[in-house]
C-alpha positions, -999 to +999 in steps of 0.1 A: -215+449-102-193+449-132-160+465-119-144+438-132-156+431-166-126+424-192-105+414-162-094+377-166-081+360-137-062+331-123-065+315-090-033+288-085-042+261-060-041+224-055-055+198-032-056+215+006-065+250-002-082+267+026-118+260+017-129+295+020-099+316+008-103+295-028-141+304-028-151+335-010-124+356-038-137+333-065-178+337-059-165+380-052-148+387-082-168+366-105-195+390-091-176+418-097-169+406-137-147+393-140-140+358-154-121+336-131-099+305-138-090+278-110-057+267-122-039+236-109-011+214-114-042+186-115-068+184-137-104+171-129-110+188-092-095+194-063-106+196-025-102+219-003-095+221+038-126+233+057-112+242+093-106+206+107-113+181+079-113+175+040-139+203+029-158+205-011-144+199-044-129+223-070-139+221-103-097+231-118-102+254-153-070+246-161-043+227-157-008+248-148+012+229-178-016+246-200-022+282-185-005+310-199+004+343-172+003+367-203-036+354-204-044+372-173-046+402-154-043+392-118-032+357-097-050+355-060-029+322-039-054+310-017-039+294+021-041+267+039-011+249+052-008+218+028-015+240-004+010+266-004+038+239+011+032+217-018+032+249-044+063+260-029+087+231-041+069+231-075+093+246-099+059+254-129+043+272-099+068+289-088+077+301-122+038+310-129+039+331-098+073+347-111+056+360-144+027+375-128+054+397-105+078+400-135+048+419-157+041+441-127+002+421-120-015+420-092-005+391-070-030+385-041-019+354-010-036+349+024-029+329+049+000+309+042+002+314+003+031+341+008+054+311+014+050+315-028+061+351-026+090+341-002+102+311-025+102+332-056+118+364-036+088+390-041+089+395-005+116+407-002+119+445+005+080+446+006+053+454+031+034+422+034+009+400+062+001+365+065-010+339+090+010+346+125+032+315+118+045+319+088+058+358+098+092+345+107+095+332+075+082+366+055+111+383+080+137+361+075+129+368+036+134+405+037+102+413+041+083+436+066+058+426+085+028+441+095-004+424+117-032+442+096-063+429+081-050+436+045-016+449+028-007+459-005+028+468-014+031+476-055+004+454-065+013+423-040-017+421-019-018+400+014-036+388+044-038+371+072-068+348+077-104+341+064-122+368+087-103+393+067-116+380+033-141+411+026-108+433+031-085+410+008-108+410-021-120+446-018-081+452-018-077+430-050-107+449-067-087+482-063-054+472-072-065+455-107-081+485-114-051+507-111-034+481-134-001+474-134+025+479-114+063+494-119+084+464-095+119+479-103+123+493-069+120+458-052 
């Protein structure tokens, strides 16, 4: 499959990603072309959270001090709880997640990762899904909620949980290849 070629992007996560939201999208849409860049605020690796314990290792691409947003087309933010909570209060994240939005690119969360898009105020006004618990918080944001598998809203793609990972990245595929999106309505 080569949907994807030419397509460079980044996936932002740290230590407590949900093991299989990090690599199910990273093994997809390396399959699909493109090239795909683990970035982190550390360097070396990272480990994920596989459903009740520590899970594998991460090799990280690069480090968030040294990735540039204008170098990619697309940002996927994996879940978990710990990963997104410790993302949220980092200001370089933050601001990495606020360029992708600001040049109308894709921006892909599941699980808890829109905590990001609720920090930086991208949910606001949009049509978005997540984990069950952290729809209160999406709400009380401004955004609208929705309990589907997958949800895209100009180019902000989310999701709820791993057993809707073939829908998130399918959804991902699409929206990359439409390019980017106008935001000024949000």
């Amino acid at each position: 499959m080569s949907e994807l070629n030419d397509f460079k992007i980044a996936i932002l996560a740290t230590n407590g990603f949900e093991q299989s939201e990090l690599e199910v999208p990273l093994e997809k849409l390396r399959d699909a072309g493109a090239e795909v860049h683990v970035v982190s605020p550390e360097d070396g690796d990272i480990t994920g959270w596989d459903e009740s314990d520590w899970g594998r290792n991460v090799p990280v691409d690069a480090t968030l001090s040294d990735a540039k947003p204008d170098d990619y087309d697309a940002l996927v933010l994996p879940g978990g709880q710990i990963n997104p909570d410790l993302l949220r209060v980092n200001k370089d994240a933050l601001a990495f997640v606020t360029a992708f939005h600001d040049a109308g690119k894709v921006i892909a969360a599941i699980c808890h990762a829109p905590w990001l898009l609720v920090e930086t105020g991208i949910a606001k006004g949009r049509k978005m899904t997540s984990y069950p618990s952290v729809r209160t918080d999406l709400e009380n944001a401004g955004a609208h909620w929705e309990d589907s598998a997958v949800v895209a809203d100009q180019g902000i793609v989310t999701s709820r949980n791993p057993g809707d990972l073939d829908d998130f990245v399918a959804k991902i595929i699409e929206e990359i290849r439409e390019g980017r999106h106008d935001r000024k309505a949000a």
